[in-house]
VONUBA-311734 format. One record per residue (C-alpha): residue in one letter; x, y, z. Coordinates in steps of 0.001 Angstrom, whole numbers, plus 524288, in hexadecimal, padded with zeros to 5 digits. Layout:
<recs>
  rest      x      y      z
     a      X      Y      Z
...
</recs>
This chain:
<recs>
  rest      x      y      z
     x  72A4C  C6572  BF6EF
     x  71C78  C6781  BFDDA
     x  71ACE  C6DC0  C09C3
     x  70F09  C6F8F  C1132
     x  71248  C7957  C19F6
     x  70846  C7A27  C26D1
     x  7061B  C8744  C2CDB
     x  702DD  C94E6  C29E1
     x  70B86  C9BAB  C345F
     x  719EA  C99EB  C34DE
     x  71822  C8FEF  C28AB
     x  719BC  C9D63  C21D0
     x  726F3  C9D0A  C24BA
     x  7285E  C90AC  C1D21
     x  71FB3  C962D  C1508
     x  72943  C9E9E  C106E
     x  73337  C96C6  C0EA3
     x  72C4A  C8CEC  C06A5
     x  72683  C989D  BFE61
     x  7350F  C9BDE  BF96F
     x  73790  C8E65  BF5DA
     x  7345B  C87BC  BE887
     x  73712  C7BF5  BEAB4
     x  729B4  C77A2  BF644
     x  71B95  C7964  BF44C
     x  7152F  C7BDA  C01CA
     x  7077B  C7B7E  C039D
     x  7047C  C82C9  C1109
     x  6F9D3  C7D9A  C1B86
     x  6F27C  C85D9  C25FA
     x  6E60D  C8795  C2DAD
     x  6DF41  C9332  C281A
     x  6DC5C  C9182  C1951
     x  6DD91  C9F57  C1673
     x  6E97E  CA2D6  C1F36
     x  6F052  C969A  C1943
     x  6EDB6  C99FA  C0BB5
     x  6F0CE  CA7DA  C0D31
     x  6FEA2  CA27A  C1470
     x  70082  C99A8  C0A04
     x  6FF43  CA2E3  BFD97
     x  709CA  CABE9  C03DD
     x  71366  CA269  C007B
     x  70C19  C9C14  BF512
     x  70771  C8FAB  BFA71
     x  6FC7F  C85DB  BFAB3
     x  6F5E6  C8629  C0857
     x  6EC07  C7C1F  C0E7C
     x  6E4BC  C7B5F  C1D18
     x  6E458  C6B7F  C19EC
     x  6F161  C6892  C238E
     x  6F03D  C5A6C  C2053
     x  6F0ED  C5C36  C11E5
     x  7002F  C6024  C167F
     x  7003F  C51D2  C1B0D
     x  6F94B  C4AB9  C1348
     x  6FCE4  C4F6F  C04D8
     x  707DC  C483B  C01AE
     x  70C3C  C52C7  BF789
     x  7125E  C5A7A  C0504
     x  7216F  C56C3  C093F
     x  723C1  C5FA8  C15A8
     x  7194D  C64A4  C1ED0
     x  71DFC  C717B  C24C4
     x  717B6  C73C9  C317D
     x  71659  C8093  C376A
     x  70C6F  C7F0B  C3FE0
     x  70BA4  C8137  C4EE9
     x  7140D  C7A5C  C56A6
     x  70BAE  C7025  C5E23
     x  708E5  C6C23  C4EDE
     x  71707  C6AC2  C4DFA
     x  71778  C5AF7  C51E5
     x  70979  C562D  C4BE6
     x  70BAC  C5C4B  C3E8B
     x  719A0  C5795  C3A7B
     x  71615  C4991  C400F
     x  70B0B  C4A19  C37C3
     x  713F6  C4E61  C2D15
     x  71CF6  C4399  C2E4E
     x  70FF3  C396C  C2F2B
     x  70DFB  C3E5D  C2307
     x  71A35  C3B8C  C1C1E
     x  71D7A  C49A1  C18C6
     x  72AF4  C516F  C1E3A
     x  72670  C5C1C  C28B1
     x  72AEB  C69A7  C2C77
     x  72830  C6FB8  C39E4
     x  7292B  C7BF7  C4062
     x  72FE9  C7DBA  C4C35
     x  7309C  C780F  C5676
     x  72EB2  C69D2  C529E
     x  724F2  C6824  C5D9E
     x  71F79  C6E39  C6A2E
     x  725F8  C632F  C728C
     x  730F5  C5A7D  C721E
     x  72763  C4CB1  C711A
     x  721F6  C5119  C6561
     x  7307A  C569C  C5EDD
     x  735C1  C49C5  C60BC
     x  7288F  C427A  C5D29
     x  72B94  C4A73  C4EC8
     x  7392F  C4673  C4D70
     x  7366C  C3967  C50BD
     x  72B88  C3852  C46F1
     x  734BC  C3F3F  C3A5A
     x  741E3  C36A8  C3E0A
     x  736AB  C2B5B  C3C94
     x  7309E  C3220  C2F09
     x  73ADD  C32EA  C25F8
     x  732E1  C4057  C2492
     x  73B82  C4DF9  C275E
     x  736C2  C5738  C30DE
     x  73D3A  C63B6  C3253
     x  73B0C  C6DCD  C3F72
     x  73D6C  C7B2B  C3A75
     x  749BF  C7D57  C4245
     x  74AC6  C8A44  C3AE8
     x  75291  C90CE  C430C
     x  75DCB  C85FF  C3F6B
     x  75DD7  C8ACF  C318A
     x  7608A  C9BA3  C376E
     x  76F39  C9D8B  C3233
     x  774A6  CA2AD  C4014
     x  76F90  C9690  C468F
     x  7764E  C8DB0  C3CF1
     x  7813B  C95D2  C3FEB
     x  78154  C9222  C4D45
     x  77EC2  C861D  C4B46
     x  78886  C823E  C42D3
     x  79296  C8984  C4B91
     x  78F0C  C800D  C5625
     x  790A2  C74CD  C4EBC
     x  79D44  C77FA  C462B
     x  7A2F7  C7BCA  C5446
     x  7A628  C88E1  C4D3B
     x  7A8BD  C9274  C5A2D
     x  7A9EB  C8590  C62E9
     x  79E0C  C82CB  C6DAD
     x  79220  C8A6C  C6F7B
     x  791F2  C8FDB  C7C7F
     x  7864E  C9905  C7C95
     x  77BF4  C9B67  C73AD
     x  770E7  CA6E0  C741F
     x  765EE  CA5B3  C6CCC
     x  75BA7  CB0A6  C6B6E
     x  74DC1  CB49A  C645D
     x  745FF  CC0AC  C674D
     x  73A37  CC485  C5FE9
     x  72ECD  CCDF6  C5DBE
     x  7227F  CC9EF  C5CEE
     x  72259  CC7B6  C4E32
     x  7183B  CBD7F  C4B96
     x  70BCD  CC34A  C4E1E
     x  7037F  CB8F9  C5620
     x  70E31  CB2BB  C5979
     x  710D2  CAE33  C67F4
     x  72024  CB09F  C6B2C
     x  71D3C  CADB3  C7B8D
     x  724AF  CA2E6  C82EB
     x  71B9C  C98FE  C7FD7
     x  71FDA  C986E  C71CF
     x  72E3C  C9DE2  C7199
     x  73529  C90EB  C76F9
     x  7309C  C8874  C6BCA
     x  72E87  C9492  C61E6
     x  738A8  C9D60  C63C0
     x  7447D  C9557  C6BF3
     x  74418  C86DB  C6324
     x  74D37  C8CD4  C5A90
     x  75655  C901C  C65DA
     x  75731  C83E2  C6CC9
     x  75990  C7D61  C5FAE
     x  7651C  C84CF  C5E28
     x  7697C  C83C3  C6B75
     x  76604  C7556  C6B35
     x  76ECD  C72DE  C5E0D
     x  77999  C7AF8  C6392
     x  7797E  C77C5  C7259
     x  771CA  C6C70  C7394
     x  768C4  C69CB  C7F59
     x  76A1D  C7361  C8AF8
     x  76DBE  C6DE2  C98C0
     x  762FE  C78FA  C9E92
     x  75A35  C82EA  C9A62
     x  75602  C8E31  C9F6B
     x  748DD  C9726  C9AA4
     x  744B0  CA4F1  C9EE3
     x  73893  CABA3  C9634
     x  732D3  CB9EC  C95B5
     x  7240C  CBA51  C91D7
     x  72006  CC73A  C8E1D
     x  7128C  CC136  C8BDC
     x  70BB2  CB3A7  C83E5
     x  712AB  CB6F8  C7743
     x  71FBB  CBD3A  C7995
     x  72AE0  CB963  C83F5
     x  737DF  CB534  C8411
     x  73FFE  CA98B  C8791
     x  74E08  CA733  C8BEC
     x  753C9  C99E8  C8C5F
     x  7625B  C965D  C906C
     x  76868  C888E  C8FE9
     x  77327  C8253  C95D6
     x  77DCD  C7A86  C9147
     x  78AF1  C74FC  C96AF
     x  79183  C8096  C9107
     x  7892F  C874B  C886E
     x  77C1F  C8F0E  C8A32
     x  771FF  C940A  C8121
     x  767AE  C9DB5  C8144
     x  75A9E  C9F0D  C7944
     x  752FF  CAB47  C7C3A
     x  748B1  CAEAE  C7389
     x  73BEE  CBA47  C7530
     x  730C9  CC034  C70A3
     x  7306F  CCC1D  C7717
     x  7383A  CD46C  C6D06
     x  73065  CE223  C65BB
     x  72B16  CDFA0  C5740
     x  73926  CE83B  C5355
     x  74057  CDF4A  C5894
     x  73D11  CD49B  C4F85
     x  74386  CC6D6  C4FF5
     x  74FE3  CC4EB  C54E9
     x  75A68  CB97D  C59AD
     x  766A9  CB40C  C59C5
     x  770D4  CACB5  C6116
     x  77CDD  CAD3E  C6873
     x  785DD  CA0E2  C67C7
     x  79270  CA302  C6F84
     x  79BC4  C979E  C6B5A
     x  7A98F  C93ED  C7208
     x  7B0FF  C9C1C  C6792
     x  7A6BA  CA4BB  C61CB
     x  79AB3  CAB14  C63B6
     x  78DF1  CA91E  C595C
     x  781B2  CB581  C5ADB
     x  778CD  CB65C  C4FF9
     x  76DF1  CC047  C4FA0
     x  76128  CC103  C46DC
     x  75448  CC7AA  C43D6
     x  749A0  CC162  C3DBB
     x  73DA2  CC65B  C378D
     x  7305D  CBE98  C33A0
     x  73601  CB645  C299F
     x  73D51  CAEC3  C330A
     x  749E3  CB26A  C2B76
     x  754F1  CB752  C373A
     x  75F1F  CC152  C3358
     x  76A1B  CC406  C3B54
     x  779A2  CBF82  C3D9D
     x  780B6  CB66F  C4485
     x  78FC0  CBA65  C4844
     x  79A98  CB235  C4F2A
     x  7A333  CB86F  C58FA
     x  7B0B3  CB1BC  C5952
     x  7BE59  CB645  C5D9A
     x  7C04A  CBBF3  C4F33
     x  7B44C  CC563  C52D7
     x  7A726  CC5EB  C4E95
     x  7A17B  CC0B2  C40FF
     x  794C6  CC073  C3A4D
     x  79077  CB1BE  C3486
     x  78E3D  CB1A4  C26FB
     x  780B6  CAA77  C2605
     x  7762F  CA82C  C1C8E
     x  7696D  CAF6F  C1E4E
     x  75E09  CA9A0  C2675
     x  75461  CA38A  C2120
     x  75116  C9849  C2BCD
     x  7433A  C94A4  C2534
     x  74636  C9400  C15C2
     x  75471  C8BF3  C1B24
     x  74C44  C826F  C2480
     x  744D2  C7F17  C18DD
     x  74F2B  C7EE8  C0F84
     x  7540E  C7386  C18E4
     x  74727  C6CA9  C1AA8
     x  74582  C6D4F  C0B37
     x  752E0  C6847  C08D5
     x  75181  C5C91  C13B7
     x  7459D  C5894  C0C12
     x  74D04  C5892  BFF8B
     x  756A2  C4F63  C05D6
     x  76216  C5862  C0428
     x  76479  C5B4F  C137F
     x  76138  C569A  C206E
     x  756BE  C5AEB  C2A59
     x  75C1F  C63C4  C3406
     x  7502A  C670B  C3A20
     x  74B14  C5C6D  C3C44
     x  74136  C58C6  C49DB
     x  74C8B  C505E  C5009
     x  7545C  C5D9A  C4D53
     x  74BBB  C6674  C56E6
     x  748F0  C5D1E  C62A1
     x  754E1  C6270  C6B34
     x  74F19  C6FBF  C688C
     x  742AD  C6B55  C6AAE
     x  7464B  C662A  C7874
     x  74D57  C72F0  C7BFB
     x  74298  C7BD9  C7607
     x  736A2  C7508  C7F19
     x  740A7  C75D2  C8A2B
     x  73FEC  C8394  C888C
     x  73264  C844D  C8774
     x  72F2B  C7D58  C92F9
     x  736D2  C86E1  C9952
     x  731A6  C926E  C9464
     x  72307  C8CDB  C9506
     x  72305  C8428  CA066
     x  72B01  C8A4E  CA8FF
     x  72F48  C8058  CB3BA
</recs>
């Protein structure tokens, strides 16, 4: 398979994904000739600055787009106009019109298009997930979900402008998947200055609540760190985790019953390399999309919510 992958930045993440595979040739496309061939030899592959060579060239499958956001929409519409499968960073889009504009056009393509819903594909999330559906501890009843980081992107901006749609999507698709819609919302932020501040959000539910509180104001030694807190009817779910630059969380999830306390047994994390395992495999016909742009629209909805909130304060 032949990937043209677009974008210099977090496309190395794919980047290195694709690099462990043998089975994909990628060729990678970016601005700056000499920063996108230098990008592109780190992982051994072909590089271009000719972005509609990843269009036009028939020889290409899947476009991968990790581009800016408000390139989210134009780019995998184009991909789709071109006949080819697309892959886009998150979020899908940088309003709701243009989300469901995309999943319009791919249920009308016969084309897949995947959102990278990475955070589905983190082994303590499937955990809860699948505890909510299987009915495992009976209802969920509360659910806490937190991320606080250091400033470990240089020249990256972590302020409240970016953190709903950068740093919360994940969250509301979670709570979205497990709760549904909330009944009311409520949003208080801490700006320490343009590129580091924190948010709080709580929802409400006819019995149930949930919580997403993520920040940037943590030292460099304090790294990258989350988890959750689901408390169920019969049980209770908290999983905790670090993660470093590779995107790769460590860390444990343990349910609290009446028999006491035990530690999940789960594979390690590896979000990235499993999210396109799962794209691959789609494409190969041997699964179905589970990421798909009809997939992300209720988190979508809940995720501008938030950022309307948090940026437009009424």
């Amino acid at each position: 398979m032949k990937i043209a992958l677009l974008g210099t930045g977090f496309g190395q993440a794919h980047a290195a994904v694709y690099a462990a595979r043998g089975d994909v040739e990628v060729v990678m496309f970016g601005r700056d000739p000499e920063k996108t061939a230098q990008t592109a030899a780190r992982f051994g592959f072909a590089s271009s600055t000719n972005a509609d060579a990843a269009f036009e060239d028939p020889s290409f499958d899947l476009v991968d787009i990790c581009l800016p956001i408000p390139l989210h929409t134009e780019y995998v519409l184009r991909t789709l106009d071109a006949g080819k499968h697309a892959l886009v960073e998150l979020p899908l889009a940088d309003d709701i019109e243009d989300a469901e504009r995309v999943a319009d056009a791919a249920a009308r393509s016969g084309k897949q298009v995947f959102v990278n819903m990475y955070g589905r594909f983190i082994p303590a999330t499937r955990a809860l997930l699948d505890a909510v559906r299987e009915g495992t501890y009976g209802r969920l009843e509360q659910l806490t979900l937190w991320n606080k980081t250091a400033p470990l992107w240089p020249g990256a901006s972590l302020g409240l402008k970016v953190l709903p749609l950068e740093a919360m999507h994940s969250d509301m698709d979670l709570i979205t998947h497990t709760l549904g819609q909330p009944r009311d919302v409520t949003v208080t932020t801490v700006a320490r200055d343009a590129d580091s501040g924190a948010v709080e959000a709580t929802f409400d539910y006819e019995g149930a609540s949930a919580r997403s509180s993520v920040s940037s104001l943590m030292p460099m030694p304090w790294g990258a760190r989350g988890g959750y807190t689901a408390t169920f009817e019969h049980a209770v779910l908290d999983a905790r985790s670090t993660m470093g630059f590779d995107g790769k969380p460590s860390g444990t999830v343990t349910a609290y019953t009446a028999d006491g306390p035990r530690e999940l047994d789960l594979p390690p994390a590896d979000q990235y390399t499993a999210m396109i395992d799962h794209v691959l495999a789609v494409l190969r016909g041997e699964t179905e999309n589970q990421i798909g742009p009809d997939s992300v629209l209720d988190a979508l909805r809940l995720t501008f919510d938030v950022d309307q909130r948090v940026n437009s304060p009424r």
